[in-house]
Every structure is written in C-alpha cells, then in structure tokens.
C-alpha positions in Angstrom: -14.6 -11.2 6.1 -13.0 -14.8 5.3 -12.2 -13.7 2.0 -10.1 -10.7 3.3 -8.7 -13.0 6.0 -7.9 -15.6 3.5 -6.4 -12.9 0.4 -3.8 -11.7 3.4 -2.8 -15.0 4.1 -2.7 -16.8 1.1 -2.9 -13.7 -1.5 -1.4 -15.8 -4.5 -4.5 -18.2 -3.8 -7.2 -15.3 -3.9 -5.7 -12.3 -5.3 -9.1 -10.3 -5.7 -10.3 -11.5 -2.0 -10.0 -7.7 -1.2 -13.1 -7.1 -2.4 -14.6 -8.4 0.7 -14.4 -5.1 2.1 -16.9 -4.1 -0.6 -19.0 -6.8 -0.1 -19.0 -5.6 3.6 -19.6 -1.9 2.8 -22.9 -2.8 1.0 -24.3 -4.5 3.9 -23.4 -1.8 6.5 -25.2 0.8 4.1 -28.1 -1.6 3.6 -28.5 -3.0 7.5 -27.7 0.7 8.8 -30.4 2.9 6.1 -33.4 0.8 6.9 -32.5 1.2 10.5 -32.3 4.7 10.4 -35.2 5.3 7.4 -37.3 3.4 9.7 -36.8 5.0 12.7 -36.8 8.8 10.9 -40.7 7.5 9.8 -41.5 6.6 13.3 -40.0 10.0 14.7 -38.6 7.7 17.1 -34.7 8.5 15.6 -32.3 10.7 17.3 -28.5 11.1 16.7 -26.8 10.6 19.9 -28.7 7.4 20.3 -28.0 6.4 16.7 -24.2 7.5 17.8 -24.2 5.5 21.1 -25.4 2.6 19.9 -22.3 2.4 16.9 -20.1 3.0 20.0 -21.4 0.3 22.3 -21.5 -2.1 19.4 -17.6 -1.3 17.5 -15.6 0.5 19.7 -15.1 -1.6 23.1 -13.4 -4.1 20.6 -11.8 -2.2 18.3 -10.0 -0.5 21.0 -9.1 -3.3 22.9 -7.2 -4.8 19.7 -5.5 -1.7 18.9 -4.2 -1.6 22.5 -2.8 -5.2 22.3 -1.4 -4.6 18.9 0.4 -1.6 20.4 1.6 -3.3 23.7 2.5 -6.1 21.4 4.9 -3.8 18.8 6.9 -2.3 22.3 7.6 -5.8 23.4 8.5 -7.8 20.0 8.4 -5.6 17.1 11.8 -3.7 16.4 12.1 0.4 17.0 12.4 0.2 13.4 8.3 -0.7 13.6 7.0 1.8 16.1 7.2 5.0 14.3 4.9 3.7 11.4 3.2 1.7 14.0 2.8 4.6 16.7 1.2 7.3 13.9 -0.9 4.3 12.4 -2.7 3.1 15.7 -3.2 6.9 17.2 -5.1 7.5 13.6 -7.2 4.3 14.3 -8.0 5.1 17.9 -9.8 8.3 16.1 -11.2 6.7 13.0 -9.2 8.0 10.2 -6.3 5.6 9.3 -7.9 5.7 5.7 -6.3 9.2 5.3 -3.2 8.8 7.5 -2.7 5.6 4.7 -3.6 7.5 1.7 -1.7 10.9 2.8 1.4 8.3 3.6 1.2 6.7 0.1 0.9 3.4 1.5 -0.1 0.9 -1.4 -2.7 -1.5 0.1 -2.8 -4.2 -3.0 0.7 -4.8 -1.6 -0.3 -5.6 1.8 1.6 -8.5 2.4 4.7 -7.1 3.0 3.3 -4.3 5.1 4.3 -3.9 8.9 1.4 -1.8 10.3 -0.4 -4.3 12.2 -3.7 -1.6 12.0 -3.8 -1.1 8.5 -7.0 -2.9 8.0 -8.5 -0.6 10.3 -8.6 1.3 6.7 -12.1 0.1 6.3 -13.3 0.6 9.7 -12.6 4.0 9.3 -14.4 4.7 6.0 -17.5 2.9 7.8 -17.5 5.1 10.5 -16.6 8.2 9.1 -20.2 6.6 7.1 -22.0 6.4 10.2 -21.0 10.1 11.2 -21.9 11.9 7.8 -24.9 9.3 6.9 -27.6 9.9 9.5 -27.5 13.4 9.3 -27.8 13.4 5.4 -30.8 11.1 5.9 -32.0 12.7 8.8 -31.9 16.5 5.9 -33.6 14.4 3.6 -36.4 13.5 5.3 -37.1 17.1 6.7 -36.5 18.1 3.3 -39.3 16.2 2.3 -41.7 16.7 5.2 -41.2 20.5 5.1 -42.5 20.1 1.1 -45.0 17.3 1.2 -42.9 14.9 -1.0 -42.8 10.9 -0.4 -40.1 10.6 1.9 -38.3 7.5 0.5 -38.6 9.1 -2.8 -36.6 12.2 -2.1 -34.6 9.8 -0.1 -33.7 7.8 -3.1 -33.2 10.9 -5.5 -30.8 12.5 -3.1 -29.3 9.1 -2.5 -28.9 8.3 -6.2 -27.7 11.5 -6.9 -24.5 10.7 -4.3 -24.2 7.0 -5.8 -23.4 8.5 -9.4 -21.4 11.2 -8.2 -19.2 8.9 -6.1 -19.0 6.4 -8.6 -17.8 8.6 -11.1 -15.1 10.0 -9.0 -14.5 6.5 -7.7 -13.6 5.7 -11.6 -12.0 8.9 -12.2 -9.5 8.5 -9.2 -8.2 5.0 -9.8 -7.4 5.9 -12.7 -5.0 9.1 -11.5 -3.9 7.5 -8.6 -5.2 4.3 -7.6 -3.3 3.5 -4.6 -4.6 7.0 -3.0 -8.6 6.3 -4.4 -8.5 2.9 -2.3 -8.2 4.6 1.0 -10.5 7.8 0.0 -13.6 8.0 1.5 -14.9 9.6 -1.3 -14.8 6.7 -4.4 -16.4 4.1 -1.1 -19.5 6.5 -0.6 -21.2 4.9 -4.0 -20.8 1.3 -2.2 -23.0 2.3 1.0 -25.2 4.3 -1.1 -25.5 1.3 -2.9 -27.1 -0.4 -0.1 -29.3 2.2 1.0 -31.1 2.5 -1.9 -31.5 -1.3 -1.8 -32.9 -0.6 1.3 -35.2 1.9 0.0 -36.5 -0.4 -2.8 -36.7 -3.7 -1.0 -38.7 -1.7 1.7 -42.1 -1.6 -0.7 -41.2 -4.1 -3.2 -43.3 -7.3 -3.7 -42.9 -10.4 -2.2 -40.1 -12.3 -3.9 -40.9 -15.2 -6.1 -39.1 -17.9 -7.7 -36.2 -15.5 -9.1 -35.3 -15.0 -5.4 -33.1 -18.1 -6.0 -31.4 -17.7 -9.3 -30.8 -13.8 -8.2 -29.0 -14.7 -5.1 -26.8 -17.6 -7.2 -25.9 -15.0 -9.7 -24.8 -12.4 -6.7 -22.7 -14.9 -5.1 -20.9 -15.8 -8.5 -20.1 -12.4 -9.3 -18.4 -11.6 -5.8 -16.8 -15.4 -5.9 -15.6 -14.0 -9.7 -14.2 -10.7 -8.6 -12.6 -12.6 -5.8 -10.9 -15.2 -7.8 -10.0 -13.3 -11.0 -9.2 -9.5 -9.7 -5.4 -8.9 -8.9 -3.3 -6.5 -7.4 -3.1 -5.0 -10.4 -6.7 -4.9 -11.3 -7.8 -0.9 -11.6 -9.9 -1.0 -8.3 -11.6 0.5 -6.9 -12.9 2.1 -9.9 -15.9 0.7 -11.9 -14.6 -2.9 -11.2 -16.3 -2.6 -7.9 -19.4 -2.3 -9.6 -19.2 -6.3 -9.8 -18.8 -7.5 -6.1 -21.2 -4.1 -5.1 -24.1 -5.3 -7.5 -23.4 -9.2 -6.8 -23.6 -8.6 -3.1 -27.0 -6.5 -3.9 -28.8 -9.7 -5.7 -27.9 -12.0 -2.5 -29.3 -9.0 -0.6 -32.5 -9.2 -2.8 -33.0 -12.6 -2.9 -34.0 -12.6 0.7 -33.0 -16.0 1.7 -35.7 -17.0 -0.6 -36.0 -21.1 -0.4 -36.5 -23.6 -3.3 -34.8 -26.1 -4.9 -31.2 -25.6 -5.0 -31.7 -22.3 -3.1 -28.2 -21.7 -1.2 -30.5 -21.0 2.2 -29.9 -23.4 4.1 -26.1 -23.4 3.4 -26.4 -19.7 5.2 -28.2 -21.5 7.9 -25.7 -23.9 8.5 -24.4 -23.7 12.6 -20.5 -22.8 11.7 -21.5 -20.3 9.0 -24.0 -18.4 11.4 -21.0 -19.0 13.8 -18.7 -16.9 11.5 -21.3 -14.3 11.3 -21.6 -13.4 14.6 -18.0 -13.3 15.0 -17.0 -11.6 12.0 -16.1 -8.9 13.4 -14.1 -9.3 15.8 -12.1 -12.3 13.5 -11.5 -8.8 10.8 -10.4 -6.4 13.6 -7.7 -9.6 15.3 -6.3 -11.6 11.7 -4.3 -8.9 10.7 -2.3 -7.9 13.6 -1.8 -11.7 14.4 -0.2 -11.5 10.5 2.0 -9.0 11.3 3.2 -9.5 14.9 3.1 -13.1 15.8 5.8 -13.8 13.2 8.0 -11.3 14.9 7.1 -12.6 18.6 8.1 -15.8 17.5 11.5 -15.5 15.1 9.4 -17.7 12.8 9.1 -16.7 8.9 5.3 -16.5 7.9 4.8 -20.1 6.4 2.2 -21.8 5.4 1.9 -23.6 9.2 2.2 -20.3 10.8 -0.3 -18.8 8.6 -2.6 -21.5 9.7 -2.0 -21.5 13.6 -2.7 -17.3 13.3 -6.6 -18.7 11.4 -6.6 -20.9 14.5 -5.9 -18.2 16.9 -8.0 -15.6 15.2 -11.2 -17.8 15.4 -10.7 -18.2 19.4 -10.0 -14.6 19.8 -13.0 -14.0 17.9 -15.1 -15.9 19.9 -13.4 -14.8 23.1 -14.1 -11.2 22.1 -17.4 -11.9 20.9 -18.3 -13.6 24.1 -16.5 -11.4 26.5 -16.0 -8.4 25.0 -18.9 -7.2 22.2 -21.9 -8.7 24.3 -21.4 -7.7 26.9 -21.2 -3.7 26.4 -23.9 -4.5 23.4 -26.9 -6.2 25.3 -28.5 -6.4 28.6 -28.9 -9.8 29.0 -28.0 -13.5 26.8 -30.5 -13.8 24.0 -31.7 -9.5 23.8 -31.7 -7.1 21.2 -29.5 -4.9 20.5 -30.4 -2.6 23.2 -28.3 0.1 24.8 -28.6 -0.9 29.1 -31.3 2.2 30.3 -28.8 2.3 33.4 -25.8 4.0 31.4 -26.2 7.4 30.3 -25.5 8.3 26.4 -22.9 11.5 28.3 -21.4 8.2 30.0 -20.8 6.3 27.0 -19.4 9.2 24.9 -16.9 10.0 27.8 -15.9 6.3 28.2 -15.2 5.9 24.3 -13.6 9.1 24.2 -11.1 8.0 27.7 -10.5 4.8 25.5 -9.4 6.3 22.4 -7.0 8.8 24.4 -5.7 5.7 26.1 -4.9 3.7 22.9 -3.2 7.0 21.5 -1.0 7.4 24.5 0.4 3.8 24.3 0.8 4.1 20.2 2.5 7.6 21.1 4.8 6.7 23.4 6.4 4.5 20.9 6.2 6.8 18.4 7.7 9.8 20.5 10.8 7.4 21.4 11.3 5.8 18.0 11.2 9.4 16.3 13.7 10.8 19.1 15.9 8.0 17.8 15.0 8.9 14.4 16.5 12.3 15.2 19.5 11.6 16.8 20.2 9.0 13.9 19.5 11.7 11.3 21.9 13.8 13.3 24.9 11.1 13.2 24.5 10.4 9.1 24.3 13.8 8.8 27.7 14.2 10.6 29.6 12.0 8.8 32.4 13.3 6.7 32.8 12.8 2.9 32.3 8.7 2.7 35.1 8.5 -0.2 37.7 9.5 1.7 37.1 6.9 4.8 39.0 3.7 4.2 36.8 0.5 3.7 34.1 2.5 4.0 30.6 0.6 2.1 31.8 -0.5 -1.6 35.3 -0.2 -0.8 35.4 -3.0 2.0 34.4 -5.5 -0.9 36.6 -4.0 -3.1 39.5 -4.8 -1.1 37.6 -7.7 1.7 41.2 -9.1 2.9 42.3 -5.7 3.8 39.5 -4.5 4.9 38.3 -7.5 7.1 39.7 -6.3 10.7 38.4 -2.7 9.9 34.4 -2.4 10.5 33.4 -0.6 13.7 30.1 -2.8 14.0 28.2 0.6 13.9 25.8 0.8 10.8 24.9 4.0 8.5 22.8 5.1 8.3 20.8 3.7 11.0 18.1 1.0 10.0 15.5 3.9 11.3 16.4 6.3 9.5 17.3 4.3 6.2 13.9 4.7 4.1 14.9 8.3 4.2 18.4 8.0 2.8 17.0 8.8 -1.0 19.7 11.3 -1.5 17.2 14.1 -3.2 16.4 16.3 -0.1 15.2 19.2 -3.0 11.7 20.6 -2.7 9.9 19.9 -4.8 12.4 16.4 -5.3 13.6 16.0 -8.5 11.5 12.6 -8.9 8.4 12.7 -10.6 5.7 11.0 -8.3 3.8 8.0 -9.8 0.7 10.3 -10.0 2.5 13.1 -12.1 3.5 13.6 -15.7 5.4 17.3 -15.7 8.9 16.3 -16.2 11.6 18.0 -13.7 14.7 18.3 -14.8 17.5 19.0 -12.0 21.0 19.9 -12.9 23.9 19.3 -11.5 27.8 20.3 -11.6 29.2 22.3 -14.6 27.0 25.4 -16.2 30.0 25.8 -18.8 28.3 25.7 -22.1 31.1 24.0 -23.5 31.6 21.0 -20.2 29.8 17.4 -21.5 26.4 17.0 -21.0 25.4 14.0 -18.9 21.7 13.1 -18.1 20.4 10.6 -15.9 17.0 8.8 -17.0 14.2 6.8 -15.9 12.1 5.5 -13.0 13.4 5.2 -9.1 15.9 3.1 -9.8 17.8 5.5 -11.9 17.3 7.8 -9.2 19.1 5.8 -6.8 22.2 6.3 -8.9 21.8 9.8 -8.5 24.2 10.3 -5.3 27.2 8.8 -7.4 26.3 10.7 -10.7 26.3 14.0 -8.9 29.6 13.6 -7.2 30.9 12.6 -10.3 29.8 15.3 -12.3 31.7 17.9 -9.8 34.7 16.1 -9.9 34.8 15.6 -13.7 33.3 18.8 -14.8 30.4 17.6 -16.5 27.2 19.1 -16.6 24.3 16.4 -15.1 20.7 16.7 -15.9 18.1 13.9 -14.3 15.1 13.1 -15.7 13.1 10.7 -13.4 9.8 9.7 -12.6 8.7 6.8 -10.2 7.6 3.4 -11.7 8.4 4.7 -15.3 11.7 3.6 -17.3 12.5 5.5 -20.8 10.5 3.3 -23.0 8.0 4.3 -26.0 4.8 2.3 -24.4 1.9 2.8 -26.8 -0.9 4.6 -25.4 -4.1 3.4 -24.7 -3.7 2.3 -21.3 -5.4 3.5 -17.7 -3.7 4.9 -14.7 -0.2 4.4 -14.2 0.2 3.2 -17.6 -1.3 6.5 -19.4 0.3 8.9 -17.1 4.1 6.7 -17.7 3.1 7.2 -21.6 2.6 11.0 -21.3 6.1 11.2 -18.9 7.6 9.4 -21.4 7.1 11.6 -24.7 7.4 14.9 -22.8 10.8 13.1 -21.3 12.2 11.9 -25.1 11.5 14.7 -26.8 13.4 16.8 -24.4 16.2 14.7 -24.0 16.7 14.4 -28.3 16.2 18.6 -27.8 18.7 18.4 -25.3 21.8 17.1 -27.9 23.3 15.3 -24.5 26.9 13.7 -25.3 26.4 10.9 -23.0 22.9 9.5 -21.5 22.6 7.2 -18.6 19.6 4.7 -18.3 18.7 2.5 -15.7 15.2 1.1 -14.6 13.6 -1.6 -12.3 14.3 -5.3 -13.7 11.3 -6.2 -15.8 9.6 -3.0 -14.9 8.1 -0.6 -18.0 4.6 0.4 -17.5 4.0 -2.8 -15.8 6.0 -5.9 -14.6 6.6 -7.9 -17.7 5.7 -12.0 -16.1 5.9 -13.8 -19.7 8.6 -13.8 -21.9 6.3 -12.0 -24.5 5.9 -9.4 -22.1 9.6 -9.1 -21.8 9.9 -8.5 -25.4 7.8 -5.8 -25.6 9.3 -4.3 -23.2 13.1 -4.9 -25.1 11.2 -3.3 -28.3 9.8 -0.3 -26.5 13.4 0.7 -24.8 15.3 0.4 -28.2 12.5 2.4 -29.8 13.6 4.9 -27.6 17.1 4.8 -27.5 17.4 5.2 -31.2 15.4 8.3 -30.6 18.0 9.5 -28.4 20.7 8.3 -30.2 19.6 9.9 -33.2 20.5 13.6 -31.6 23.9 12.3 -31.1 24.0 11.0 -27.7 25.6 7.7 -26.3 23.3 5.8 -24.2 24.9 3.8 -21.3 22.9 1.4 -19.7 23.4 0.1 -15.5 22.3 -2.9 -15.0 19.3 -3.2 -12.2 21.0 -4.0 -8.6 20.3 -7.0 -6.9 16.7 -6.9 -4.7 15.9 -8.3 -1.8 12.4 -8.7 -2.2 12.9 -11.3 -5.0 15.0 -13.1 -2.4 11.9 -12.6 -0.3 13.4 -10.3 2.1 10.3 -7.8 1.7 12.5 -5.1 3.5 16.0 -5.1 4.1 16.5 -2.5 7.3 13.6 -4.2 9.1 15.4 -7.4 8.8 18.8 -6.0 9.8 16.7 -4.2 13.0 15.1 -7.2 13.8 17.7 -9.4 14.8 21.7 -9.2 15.6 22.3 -12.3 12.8 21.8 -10.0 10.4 24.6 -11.0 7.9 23.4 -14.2 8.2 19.2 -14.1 8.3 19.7 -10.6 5.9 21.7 -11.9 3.2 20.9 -13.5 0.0 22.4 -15.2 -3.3 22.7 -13.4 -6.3 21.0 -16.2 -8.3 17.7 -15.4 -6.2 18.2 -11.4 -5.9 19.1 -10.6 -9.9 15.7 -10.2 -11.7 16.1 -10.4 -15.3 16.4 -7.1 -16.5 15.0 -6.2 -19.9 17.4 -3.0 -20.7 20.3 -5.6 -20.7 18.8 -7.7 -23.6 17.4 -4.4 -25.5 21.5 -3.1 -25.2 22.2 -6.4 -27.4 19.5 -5.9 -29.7 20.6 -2.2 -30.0 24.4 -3.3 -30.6 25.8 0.6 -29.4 24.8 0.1 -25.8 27.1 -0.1 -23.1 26.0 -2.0 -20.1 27.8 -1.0 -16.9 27.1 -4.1 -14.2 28.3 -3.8 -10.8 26.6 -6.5 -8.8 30.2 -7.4 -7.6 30.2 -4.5 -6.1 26.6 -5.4 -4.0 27.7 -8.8 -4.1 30.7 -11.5 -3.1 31.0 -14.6 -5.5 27.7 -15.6 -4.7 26.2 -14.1 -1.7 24.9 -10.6 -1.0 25.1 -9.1 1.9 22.6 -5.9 3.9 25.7 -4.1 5.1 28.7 -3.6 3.6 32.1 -1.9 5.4 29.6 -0.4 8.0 27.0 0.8 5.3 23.3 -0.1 4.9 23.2 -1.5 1.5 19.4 -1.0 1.2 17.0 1.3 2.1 14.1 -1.0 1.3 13.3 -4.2 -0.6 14.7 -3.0 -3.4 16.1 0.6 -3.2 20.2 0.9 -2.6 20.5 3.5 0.4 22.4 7.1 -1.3 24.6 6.7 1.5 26.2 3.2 -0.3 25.7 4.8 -3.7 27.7 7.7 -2.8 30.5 5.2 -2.3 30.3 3.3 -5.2 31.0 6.3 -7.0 34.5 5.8 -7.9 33.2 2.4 -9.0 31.0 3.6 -11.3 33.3 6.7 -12.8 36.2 3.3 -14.2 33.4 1.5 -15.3 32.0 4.5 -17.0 35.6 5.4 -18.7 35.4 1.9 -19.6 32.3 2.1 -21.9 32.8 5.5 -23.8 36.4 4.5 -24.4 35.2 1.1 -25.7 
C-alpha cells in the first residue's frame, strides 16, 4: 500500500509504485484460497458466511470513506466535480468502479491529474468482484473432484492453472490493444489472484523451508522494489510486465519469514511496519481522496508540504478507522479472531451493507442529479447561441481588437465550464476521430461535392481535430471540398513498425491514412499534431529528431501526388504550465484570469512539425498563438469564450471563432 500511497504523491519519484496493487492482489488470492480450500476440506465452508465475513471486514470502512468523500465534493469541490464524482462513488458503493473507469476511458497511469476522489476504489472492486466469483469456482472444483474420486487440491490446481494461463494471456493480449481499458478489466487481474492461490495450494503440502527461505524472499522483494522503481507510465502494464512484481511477491510469500543471517524477518517484525499492516487498509481506502480534495478545501496547490500533511493525516485516519471503525464490526472483543459476533444474524448484516451502499449512492446522486441538470441547461444555452462570427468581440476577436473590445464582455462564459469537455465540435456517430484503440481510417467530408471545387483535407491526431470547427466553416464559405482524416494520439508520421500497443495500431493508421491521402491528389493538405507527440512523447532531443525525420518522410509522400502541405503550429497547453485542466480551474474559483492564466514561455511545447517544415523547405507553418495569447500571457477565456476544453484541447466553440483568423493566415501561405 505505501508504494501506491507514495507513486500518487510523489509519482516522478516512483513511477512504477502502481504495481502495489499487484503485489496486493497476490496476497488477497493467497490469504483468501487457503481460507476457503481449507474450510471446503473440513466441510465446515458455506457462502453466506464466507460473504458476511468480507462484509464485516471491508465494507463498514469503505463506505464510511466514500460517504465523506462525497459530503466533502458538495461542500469544497466545484459543480464542475460532482458529475464525474457523483457516477464515480455510486459505482464504488456497489463494487464496480473498475468498469465505470474502463467504460469512461479514464487513463489510470495518469492519475495525478485526476479529480475522482474514488478512483482507487478501482482495485477494491476487482477484489471483490474476486471474492464473489472465487468461492463458488473453488467451492465447483471441489465437488468436481469429490463427485470423481480425484485429489482435491490437484483438480484444484489444474482448474486454477488453467484460469492463470488463460488470464494471463489475455492480460498480454489486451494491453497491447488497449492498455488503458486492460488496467481496469477484471479479466487480465484474474491471473494475479490465481497466482496466489496456487501458491496456496503448493505451499499447503510442501516441505519445510530451508536455507533458500532467505535468499527466495530477498530476490521477491528486489523484483517488486525493481518494477517499482524502473516501470513508468508508459511501461505496457498490465500485460506480462506484471509477471515481475506477481512472481517477486510469490518468493516473499514462500519464503515464509524464514530466519537466518541477513534474513529480512525481523525488519517485518519491526513495531511501525506491523503498525502499517494492520492499518493498510484503511491508509489505501483515505490517501487518495485526501489527494484530491483537501487541496480544493484549502485553496492550496498540491506541494510538496501539502503532500506531506495529507501522509500525516492519512496515517491518523488510518488508525482512527482501524480503531473505531474496522474492529469493531470485525471482532467481538480486543485481541480475538476474526470472528463474525453469534448475536448478529448473517440476514442482518446483508441488509445493513446493502442500507449502506443505498445511502452512499443517494449522497453521490444527489450531486450528480444537480450537476447534470446544470449540465443540461448549459448544453441548452451554447446550443442557443447564434453564429459566433457575427457577434462583436466575441472569443478571438476581443484580442484581436483588446482596446476596443475591453468594455464589451458580459462576464457570462461559453460554453459553461460544465459542459466544456463536451465542446469537441464532432457530434457525428460514429465521430469522425479514430479512437486510440482503432486503426480503420474515417474519412468525413465536408462543404463542396463539386468535382471541380479544391480539395482540402485535415490530418492527424486530436489536435488536428480541434481545428476542425474552423476548417469546416471555412470550407462552406470558400467552396472547397474538406476531407479529415484523424485519429487520437497519432500525427501523420511514417513510424517504423515494430512497436506494441499504441505504437503498432498508430503505424497501421498511419499507412492506411498516407496512402489514401497520395490516392486522394488533395490540392492543399493541412497538418497539425500534439507538440512532441508521434507515437510517443519525444523527451530527448534524439527523440525529437526522429520524430522531424518520420513527418518529412511523410510529407514528401504527400507532396509527391501534388498536394501542398500547410502545417499549424500546436496551441499553447495548459498542462505544461501545470494547469492539469483548464475549466476546473476557471470553476474553481472567481480569480480565474488571474490563478487560470499562464505565459506563453511555459505553455508552448516545442513542436516537432515546426522544425520538420524547415527541414522540408515547402512547408508553410501557420502560428497563431497571438491569437490564444497577449504579448506574453495567456489567458482561459477570451471575449466571453472558454479557451479550453481541457489541459490541452482548444474548446470548438473558440475555434469556431478563430476561423477568420485562420482563412488570412491560410491565404497567406498558398499565396507565398
């Protein structure tokens, strides 16, 4: 649990401490299949004790956190927050944020600028959804094998084994399509507590353990200690990567707490680290939302002496918890088992967990029911407004024109900060941008169908999309005829193959994507990309100069049907000013031009399209950061007009007025 705690607080320190979770996962399966194998062999195991016990032990504390995280985002948190927040904590209550995560698309390797204070409750979720489906498949096993006369731990392990590889292999399978959805899936985790059931199996009937106890144990800790310090966010995990903490957290298993010379024993024996154990727990289920919402209850940025009062404040909660909370629905008495109290009923239990998830629900509904009915009538208002290029110093015109325009804001803002993630400006079904997980290219057009009007096409990842509201309007009023071809996290570049994941299915986009656009004999194509983003983030300056070779491969390509490339410069991002998300910060507090904005010398990322246009030498670059930007400061909103829609998306809405903007600058190029 520390090395989860300590990756979301200090991630750049331990950028593979997620793999706690895994370590976690093996000791659940282990601890819980010898409970339950043992109790099966002594005919003494039946579900709905198996299932009261889990509930006396996880849920009285689980639900109390959720309900003070909830209570917590009404009182501090913005409305922005309690949509996402409201969905998020009524899928906890019932034990299935993993999929409300995975079927959201939330990315969990970039946790740290996340704003759902129960999103760790990911894991909590996997391991009961474990300790529904596990016990019965034991509890099948076992009659399986008593029905035919076999060794019951033997079919066990068969059966188990069988699930381990199968899991595994779709564990492998799935990070590599979609890594961001196989972290949450229940389904590439099952290998990890399988893992530790067949440990349990093994360890069961195996000898006594000698003097290898100790080096075994050493080695397991190093591997998990490895994984922690070397894996990334960008490492392909789960995947067969997990097969390092999973098997190193195995060997500590095995060793047994064997003692020796320079056995690590008594370090585990040690008062504060037994201490931690018994309130691991509850410090996993109270770190996160502490992360998250004390920040906001305070005004105060998450620094370094934040981050350190929220440790502080998460070990006396944990103890509190513990203390008050955990023992007290978990025992009968100081210093007993863990014994369900004779005196409540098992009917009593499951009707007092189910009154507590109901409860938790109602209070992270209600905020979700009013922040949606906001949503609505938000929705309703942008929807309302007339064509944005005729209203005076409206968005990219008030900085076009800031003396004149000065005296003429309204102080309303569009669209609304609740509404803004929304404001993609491709409402089409299916959208015309590829997912990340896709390689089909979809082509939408636009404008003209004269065969003989100029063909335009717009090309690359999201940040070409963003451009899209302006290009469209622009290819009605000028008669052309506008083809996109986009895909998310994927800029027109020739990226060799060999790669996993995101990086084969880019390659695959890509080819499809260049050959049709050289088919296509455009006149004029438009390129644009995320700064430093092809395939990857380029971080060195040798990466960057791949990256400059790969786009100017391609361009020649496309240049060689004909076509003029035009290239528009990535906009200025907030999150590399370290605003992680622009319409939260506007929401969260009335200084918004002040706390919201940033300088252009901190929001420009170096963007590799604009050195592979000079290496090219017949590449226009179109730049318009003055029109995101004053001499040196950038602003969130601009002549009424949500600038961004994230931390690094421009809103359509302020795109659609930057249209004229872009149309001169466009002349500019092809007349050049």
């Amino acid at each position: 649990m520390l090395l989860v705690v300590l990756y979301h607080l200090w991630p750049a320190y331990l950028r593979g401490g997620y793999v706690g979770v895994d370590v976690f996962f093996v000791i659940s399966g282990y601890l819980i299949s010898a409970h339950v194998i043992r109790s099966l062999e002594r005919g003494r195991f039946t579900l709905s004790d198996f299932y009261a016990r889990r509930i006396r032990r996880l849920l009285p504390a689980s639900l109390t956190v959720l309900l003070a995280a909830g209570i917590a985002t009404l009182v501090w948190a913005p409305q922005l927050h309690w949509i996402d927040t409201g969905k998020n904590i009524v899928a906890s209550a019932f034990y299935v944020e993993n999929w409300s995560l995975l079927f959201n698309a939330v990315d969990y390797l970039g946790a740290s600028a996340d704003v759902i204070p129960s999103q760790h409750f990911w894991s909590l979720s996997v391991e009961e959804q474990f300790y529904l489906v596990w016990p019965v498949f034991l509890l099948l096993g076992c009659t399986l094998a008593a029905r035919r006369g076999w060794p019951v731990r033997r079919v066990l392990a068969v059966l188990v084994g069988i699930v381990v590889v199968v899991s595994l292999a779709y564990s492998a399978v799935s990070t590599a399509v979609d890594q961001a959805s196989a972290y949450f899936n229940t389904g590439t985790r099952v290998w990890e507590f399988g893992a530790g059931t067949l440990l349990a199996i093994w360890l069961a009937k195996a000898p006594k353990v000698g003097a290898w106890g100790v080096p075994v144990t050493w080695l397991g800790l190093a591997a998990i200690l490895a994984a922690a310090l070397t894996y990334t966010d960008a490492s392909a995990f789960p995947g067969y990567l997990a097969l390092v903490p999973v098997l190193g957290t195995a060997m500590v298993i095995a060793g047994r707490g064997r003692r020796g010379p320079a056995s690590p024993a008594p370090l585990f024996a040690l008062r504060p680290v037994q201490f931690l154990g018994d309130i691991s727990y509850s410090v996993y289920l109270w770190h996160w939302p502490l992360i998250v919402l004390l920040p906001l209850g305070l005004g105060l940025p998450l620094s370094n002496p934040l981050k350190a009062l929220i440790l502080v404040v998460t070990l006396v909660l944990a103890w509190a918890s513990k203390r008050f909370i955990e023992d007290p629905f978990r025992i009968d008495r100081p210093g007993t088992a863990d014994k369900p109290k004779k005196a409540v009923s098992r009917r009593r239990i499951f009707t007092l967990a189910a009154a507590g998830m109901v409860l938790v629900s109602v209070v992270g509904g209600a905020g979700w029911a009013v922040s949606s009915a906001k949503a609505s009538q938000a929705q309703a208002v942008l929807d309302a407004l007339p064509d944005p290029l005729t209203v005076p110093c409206f968005g990219a015109a008030a900085l076009a024109d800031p003396v004149k325009c000065a005296q003429q804001g309204t102080g309303a803002i569009y669209p609304d900060p609740i509404v803004a993630a929304l404001d993609t400006g491709d409402r089409r079904d299916p959208p015309c941008q590829q997912s990340s997980s896709g390689t089909e290219v979809i082509v939408c057009s636009f404008g003209s169908k004269d065969p003989a009007a100029p063909r335009y096409a717009l090309v690359g990842d999201s940040h070409a999309a963003q451009w899209m509201s302006a290009m469209r309007v622009l290819a009605l009023r000028n008669g052309w005829h506008l083809d996109t071809y986009l895909r998310s996290g994927c800029g027109l570049s020739t990226i060799p193959a060999g790669g996993l994941g995101v990086v084969s299915r880019c390659v695959e986009w890509n080819d499809q994507a260049l050959q049709q656009l050289v088919d296509g004999h455009y006149d004029v194509v438009v390129v644009s990309m995320r700064s430093s983003i092809v395939g990857g983030a380029a971080k060195t300056d040798a990466d960057l100069a791949r990256n400059v070779s790969e786009i100017d491969t391609s361009w020649r390509a496309v240049q060689s049907s004909g076509a003029r490339i035009v290239a528009i410069r990535d906009t200025p991002q907030p999150v590399s000013a370290g605003i992680p998300d622009a319409p939260r910060c506007v929401a969260g507090t009335p200084d918004y031009l002040i706390a919201c904005s940033f300088t252009r010398a901190k929001g420009l990322v170096p963007d590799p399209e604009v050195e592979a246009a000079r290496v090219n030498g017949n590449v226009a670059v179109l730049d318009l950061t003055d029109r995101f930007c004053s001499r040196d400061t950038c602003a969130p909103v601009i002549g009424d007009v949500l600038v961004y829609r994230d931390g690094h998306h421009v809103s359509a809405l302020y795109i659609t007025t930057l249209a004229p903007f872009l149309d001169e600058a466009l002349a500019d190029a092809l007349a050049g």
